[in-house]
C-alpha positions in Angstrom: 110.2 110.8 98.1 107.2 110.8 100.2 104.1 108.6 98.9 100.4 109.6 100.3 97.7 106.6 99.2 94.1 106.9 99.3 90.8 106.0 98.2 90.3 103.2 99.7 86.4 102.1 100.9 84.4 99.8 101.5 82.7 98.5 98.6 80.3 95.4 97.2 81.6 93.1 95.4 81.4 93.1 91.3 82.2 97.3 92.5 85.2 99.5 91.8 87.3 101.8 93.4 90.3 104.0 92.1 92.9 104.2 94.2 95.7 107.1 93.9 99.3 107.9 95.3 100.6 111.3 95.1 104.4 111.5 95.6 106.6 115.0 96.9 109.6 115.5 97.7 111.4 114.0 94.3 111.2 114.0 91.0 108.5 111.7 90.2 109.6 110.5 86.5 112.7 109.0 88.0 110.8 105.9 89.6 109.1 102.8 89.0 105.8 102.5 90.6 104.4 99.6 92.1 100.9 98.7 94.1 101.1 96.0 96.3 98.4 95.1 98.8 98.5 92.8 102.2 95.6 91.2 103.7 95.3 90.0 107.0 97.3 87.3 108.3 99.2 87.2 104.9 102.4 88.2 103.5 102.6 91.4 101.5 101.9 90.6 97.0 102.6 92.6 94.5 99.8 93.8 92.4 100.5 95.6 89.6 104.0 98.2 88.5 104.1 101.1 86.0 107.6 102.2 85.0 109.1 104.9 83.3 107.5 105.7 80.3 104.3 103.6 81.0 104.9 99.7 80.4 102.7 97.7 82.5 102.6 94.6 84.3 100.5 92.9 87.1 99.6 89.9 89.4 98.3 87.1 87.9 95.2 87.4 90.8 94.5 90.6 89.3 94.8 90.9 85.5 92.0 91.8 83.7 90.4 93.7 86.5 92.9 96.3 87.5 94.7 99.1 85.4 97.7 101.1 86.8 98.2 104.6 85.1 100.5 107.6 86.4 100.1 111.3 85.1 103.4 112.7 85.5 102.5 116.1 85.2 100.5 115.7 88.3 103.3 113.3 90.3 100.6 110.7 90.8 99.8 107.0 90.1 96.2 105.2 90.6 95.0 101.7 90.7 91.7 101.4 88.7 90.1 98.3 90.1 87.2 96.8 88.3 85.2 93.7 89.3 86.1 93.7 93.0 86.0 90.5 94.9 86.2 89.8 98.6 89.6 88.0 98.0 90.4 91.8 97.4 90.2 92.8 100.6 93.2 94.4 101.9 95.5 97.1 102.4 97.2 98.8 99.6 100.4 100.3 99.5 102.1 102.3 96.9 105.9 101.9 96.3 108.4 104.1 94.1 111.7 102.0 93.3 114.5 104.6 91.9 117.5 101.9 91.8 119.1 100.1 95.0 118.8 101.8 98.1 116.1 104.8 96.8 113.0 102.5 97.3 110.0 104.2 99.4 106.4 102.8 100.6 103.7 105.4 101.7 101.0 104.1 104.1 98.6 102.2 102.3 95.0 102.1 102.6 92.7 100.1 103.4 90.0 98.4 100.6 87.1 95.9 101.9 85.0 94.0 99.4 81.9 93.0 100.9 80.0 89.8 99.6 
């Protein structure tokens, strides 16, 4: 499966930004979906995950303030991100996990929270 991110910005911080990843090549309902984000100098975190028929979890840096969704009709997933903070800053990267060795990341994209 290919995964294409975007919507990243540059944005204030208290903003919000929607992120989205469209996925091709595979049948989309077939995977859990995962943001994860890496900032600079630091190792990659998970963020949030959305599986199969829409149970939720996320990152303890980020609950409250982010919402994943997918619309399987349209073979995308977004990040709603509420309350941005500077310790936000990153790249995103989708991720599609269909059991062991069918896991895929697209390119991520890039989110700056100014102060």
């Amino acid at each position: 499966v290919q995964l294409q991110a975007s919507g990243g910005g540059l944005v204030q911080a208290g903003g919000s930004l929607r992120l989205s990843c469209a996925a091709s090549g595979s049948d989309f309902t077939g995977y859990v979906m995962d943001w994860y984000r890496q900032a600079p100098g630091r190792q990659r975190e998970f963020v949030a995950r959305i599986n199969y028929v829409g149970g939720t979890n996320y990152g303890d840096s980020v609950k409250g303030r982010f919402t994943i969704s997918r619309d399987n009709a349209k073979n995308t997933m977004y990040l709603q991100m509420t309350n941005l903070k500077p310790e936000d800053t990153a790249v995103y990267y989708c991720h599609a996990f269909g059991g062991v060795g069918n896991a895929y990341w697209g390119q991520g994209t890039l989110v700056t929270v100014s102060s």
